[in-house]
C-alpha positions in Angstrom: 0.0 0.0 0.0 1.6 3.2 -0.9 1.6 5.7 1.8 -1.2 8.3 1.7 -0.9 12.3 1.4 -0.5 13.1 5.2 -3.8 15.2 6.5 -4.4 17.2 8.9 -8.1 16.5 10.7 -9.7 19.0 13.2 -12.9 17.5 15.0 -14.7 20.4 17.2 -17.9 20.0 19.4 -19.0 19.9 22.6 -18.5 17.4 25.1 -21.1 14.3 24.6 -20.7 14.4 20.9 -18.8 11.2 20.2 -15.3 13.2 19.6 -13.0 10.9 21.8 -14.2 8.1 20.2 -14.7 9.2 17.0 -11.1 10.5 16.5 -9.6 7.8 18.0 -10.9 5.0 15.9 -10.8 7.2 12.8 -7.2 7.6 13.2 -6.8 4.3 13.9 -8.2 3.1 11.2 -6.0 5.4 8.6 -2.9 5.4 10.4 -2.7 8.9 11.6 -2.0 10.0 15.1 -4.3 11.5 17.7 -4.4 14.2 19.7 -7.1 14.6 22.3 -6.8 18.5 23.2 -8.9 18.2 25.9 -6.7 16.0 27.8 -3.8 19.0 27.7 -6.3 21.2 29.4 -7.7 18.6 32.2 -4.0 17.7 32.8 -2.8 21.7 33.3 -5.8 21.9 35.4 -5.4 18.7 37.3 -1.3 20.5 38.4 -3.1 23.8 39.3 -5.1 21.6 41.6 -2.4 19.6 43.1 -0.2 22.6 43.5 -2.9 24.6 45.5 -3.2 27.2 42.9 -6.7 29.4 43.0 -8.6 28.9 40.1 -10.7 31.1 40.7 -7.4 33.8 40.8 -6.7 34.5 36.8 -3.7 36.2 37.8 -2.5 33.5 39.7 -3.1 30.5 37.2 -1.9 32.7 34.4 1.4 33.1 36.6 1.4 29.3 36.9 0.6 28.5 33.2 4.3 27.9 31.7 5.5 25.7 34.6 3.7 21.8 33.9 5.6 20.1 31.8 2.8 18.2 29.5 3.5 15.6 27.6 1.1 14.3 24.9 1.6 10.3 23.3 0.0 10.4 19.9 -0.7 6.6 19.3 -4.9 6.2 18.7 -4.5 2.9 20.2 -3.1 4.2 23.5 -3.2 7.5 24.1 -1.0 9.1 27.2 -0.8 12.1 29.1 1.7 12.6 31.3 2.4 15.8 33.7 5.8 16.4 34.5 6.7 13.1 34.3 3.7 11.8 36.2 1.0 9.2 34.0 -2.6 11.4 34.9 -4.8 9.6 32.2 -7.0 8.9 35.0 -6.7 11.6 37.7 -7.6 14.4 34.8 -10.9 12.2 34.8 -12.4 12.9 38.2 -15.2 15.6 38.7 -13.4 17.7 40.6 -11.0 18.2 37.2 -13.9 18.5 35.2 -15.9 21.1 37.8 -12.6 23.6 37.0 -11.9 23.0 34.0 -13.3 25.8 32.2 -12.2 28.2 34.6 -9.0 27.4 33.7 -9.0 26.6 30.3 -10.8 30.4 29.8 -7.6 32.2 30.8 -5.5 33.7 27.9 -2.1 32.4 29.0 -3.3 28.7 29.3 -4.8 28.8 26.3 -1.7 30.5 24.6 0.5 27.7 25.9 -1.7 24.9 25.7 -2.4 25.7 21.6 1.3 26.4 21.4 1.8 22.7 22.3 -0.7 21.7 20.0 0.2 23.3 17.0 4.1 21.6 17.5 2.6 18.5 17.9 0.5 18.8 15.0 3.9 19.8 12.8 5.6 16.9 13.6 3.0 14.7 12.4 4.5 13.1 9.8 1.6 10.8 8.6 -1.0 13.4 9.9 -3.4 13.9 12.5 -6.9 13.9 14.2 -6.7 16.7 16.4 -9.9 17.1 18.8 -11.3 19.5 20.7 -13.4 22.7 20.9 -11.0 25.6 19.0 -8.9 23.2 16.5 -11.0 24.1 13.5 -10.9 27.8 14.3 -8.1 29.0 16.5 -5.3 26.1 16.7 -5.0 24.5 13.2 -7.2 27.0 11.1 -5.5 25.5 8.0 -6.5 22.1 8.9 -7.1 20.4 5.8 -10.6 18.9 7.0 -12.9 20.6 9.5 -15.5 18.6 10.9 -17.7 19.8 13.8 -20.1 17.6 15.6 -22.9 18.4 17.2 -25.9 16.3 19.4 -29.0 17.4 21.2 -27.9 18.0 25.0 -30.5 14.7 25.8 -28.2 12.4 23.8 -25.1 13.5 24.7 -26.0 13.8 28.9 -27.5 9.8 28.0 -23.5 9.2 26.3 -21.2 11.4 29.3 -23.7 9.6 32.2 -22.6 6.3 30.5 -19.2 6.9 30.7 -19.3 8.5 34.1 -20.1 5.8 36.1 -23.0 6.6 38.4 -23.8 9.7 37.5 -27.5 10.5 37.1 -28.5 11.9 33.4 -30.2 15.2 34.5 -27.5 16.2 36.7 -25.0 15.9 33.7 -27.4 17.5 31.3 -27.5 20.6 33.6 -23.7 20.0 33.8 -23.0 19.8 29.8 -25.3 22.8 29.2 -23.3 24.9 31.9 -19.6 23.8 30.7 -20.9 24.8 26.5 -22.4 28.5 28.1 -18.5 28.8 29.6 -17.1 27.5 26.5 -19.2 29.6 24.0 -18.8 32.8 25.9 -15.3 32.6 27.2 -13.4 35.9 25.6 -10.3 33.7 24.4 -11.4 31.0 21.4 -14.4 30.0 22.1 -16.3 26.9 21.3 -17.4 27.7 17.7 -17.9 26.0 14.4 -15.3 27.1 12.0 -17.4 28.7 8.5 -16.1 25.6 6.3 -16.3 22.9 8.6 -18.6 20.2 7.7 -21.4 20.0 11.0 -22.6 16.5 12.0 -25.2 15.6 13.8 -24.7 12.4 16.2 -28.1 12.6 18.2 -29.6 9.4 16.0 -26.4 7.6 14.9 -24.5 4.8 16.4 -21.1 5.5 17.1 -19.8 3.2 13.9 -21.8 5.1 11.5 -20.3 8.4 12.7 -16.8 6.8 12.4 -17.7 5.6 9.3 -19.3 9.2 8.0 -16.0 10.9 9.5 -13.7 8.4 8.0 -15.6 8.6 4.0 -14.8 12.8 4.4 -11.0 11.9 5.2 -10.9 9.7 2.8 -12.7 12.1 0.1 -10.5 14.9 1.1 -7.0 12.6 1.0 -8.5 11.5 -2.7 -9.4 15.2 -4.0 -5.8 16.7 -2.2 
């Protein structure tokens, strides 16, 4: 098999939509590498909680911002995140990450360094790369060669997030979901938004295959057009 032009995929949306697993398996399945963005801000969020740093002080998590060391493994198959040194693929999962997260992910510097990473990661992809998350399309990789933004009503996605978090009851987490995209849509500093030439799918009625499968037929259109 000859080897394939090298793309570069952003996938935006809110959280719920089937981005994690879409990307992964889609990248996966073309050999490209992954990037899970969100991860990057959970982990410099998870440090500013382990160092005692007020989030709720800009300032003071702007002051903090450059110190984490965050290291990113690209492999769909088994995706890593480690802070300074540290493995926190499941630490940056707990609720307590995720109740902050915006907070922190909303201040200018974090955001400046965190896309920073991002971008060098994305450069050094040398078979290309599904990049996730909720600015890639329209503030991180603008020049991605396909946009894709996915979208479900906030019923579906609350029924998907309370799956994965184990015992958490679906209203609470629809409340929750609707909350974090009001922070995300509003924060000052790229916001979530869909980029104008990204292509918008909706996940509410699909399975997750047929999504991979819809995601992986606009790669694969995009790779034969390039």
């Amino acid at each position: 098999m000859e080897s394939a032009t090298p793309v570069i995929v952003a996938i935006d949306g809110p959280a719920g939509t089937g981005k994690s697993s879409t990307s992964k398996a889609v990248a996966a399945q073309l050999g490209l590498s992954y990037l899970d963005t969100g991860a990057q801000y959970r982990a410099i969020t998870w440090w500013m909680v382990s160092n005692g740093i007020d989030i709720d002080d800009p300032s003071a998590v702007a002051a903090a911002a450059g110190k984490p060391e965050i290291v990113s493994g690209t492999d769909p198959q088994d995706p890593t995140i480690t802070v300074d040194g540290v493995d926190v693929a499941g630490p940056i999962r707990t609720q307590e990450v995720s109740s902050k997260v915006s907070a922190v992910s909303a201040v200018p510097e974090v955001r400046a360094r965190i896309t920073e990473l991002q971008r060098s990661i994305a450069a050094s992809a040398e078979q290309g790369i599904v990049v996730e998350g909720r600015d890639i399309g329209t503030t991180v990789l603008p020049d991605a060669d396909l946009k894709i933004f996915l979208t479900a009503s906030p019923e579906a996605r609350a029924a998907r997030r309370s799956g994965e978090l184990k015992g958490s009851d679906v209203h609470s987490t629809r409340e929750a979901l609707i909350k974090r995209d009001a922070a995300d849509s509003s924060r000052k500093t790229s916001p979530l938004a869909k980029a104008d030439d990204a292509v918008e799918v909706d996940t509410t009625e699909l399975t997750l295959a047929q999504v991979i499968e819809c995601v992986v037929t606009l790669v694969e259109e995009k790779r034969a057009g390039k």
